[in-house]
C-alpha positions in Angstrom: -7.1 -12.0 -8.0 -4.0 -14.1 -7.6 -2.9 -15.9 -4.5 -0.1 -13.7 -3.8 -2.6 -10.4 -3.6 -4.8 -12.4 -1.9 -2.7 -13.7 1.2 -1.6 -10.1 1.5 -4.6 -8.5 1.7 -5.6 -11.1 4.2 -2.6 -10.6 6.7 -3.2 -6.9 6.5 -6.7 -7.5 7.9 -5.8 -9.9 10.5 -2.9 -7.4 11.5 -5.9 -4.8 11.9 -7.3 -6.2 15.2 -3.7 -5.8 17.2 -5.4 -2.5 16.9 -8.6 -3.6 19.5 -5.6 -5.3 21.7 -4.1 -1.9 22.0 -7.5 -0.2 22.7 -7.7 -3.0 25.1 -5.0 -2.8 27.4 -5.4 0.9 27.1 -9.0 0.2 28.9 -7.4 -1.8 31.3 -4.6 0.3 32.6 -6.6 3.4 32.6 -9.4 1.2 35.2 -6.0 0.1 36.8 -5.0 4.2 37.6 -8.5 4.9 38.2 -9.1 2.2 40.8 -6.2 3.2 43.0 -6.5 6.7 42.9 -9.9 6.4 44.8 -9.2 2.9 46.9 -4.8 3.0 47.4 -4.8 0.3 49.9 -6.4 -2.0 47.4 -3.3 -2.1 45.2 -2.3 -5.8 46.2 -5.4 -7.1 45.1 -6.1 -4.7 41.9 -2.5 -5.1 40.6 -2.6 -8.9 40.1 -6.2 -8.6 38.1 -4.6 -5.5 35.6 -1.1 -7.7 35.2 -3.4 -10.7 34.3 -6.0 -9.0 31.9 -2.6 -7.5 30.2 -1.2 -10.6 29.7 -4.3 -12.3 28.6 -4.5 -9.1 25.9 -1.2 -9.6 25.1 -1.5 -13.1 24.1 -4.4 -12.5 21.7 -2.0 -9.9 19.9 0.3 -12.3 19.8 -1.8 -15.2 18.3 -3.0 -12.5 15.8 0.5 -12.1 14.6 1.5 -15.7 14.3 -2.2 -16.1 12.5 -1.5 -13.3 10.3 2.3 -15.0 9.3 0.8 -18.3 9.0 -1.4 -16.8 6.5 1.6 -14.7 4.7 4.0 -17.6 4.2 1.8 -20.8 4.1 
């Protein structure tokens, strides 16, 4: 196998996980709906928690992809 087939096949795997990131943030936005549908007037406290584990999510998709170009065109 040359070089070229293998940095390809390993971007497409490290693309793979932003798969789990959407899975995740799927997870935490349906506990975010589910949470204030039984408690409403817990919405200050719950919001802040679901925008922080999105952003937190976020950020590992986002790592993936630099990871996965690093690997690409290095």
């Amino acid at each position: 196998m040359d070089l070229a087939s293998a940095k390809l096949i390993g971007a497409g795997l490290s693309v793979i996980g932003i798969g789990g990131v959407g899975i995740g943030i799927g997870n935490i936005f349906a506990a975010l709906v589910s949470s204030l549908a039984r408690n409403p007037s817990a919405r200050s406290t719950v919001f802040g928690l679901a925008i922080l584990g999105f952003a937190l999510t976020e950020a590992v998709a986002l790592y993936q992809l630099v990871f996965s170009f690093i690997i690409l065109f290095s």
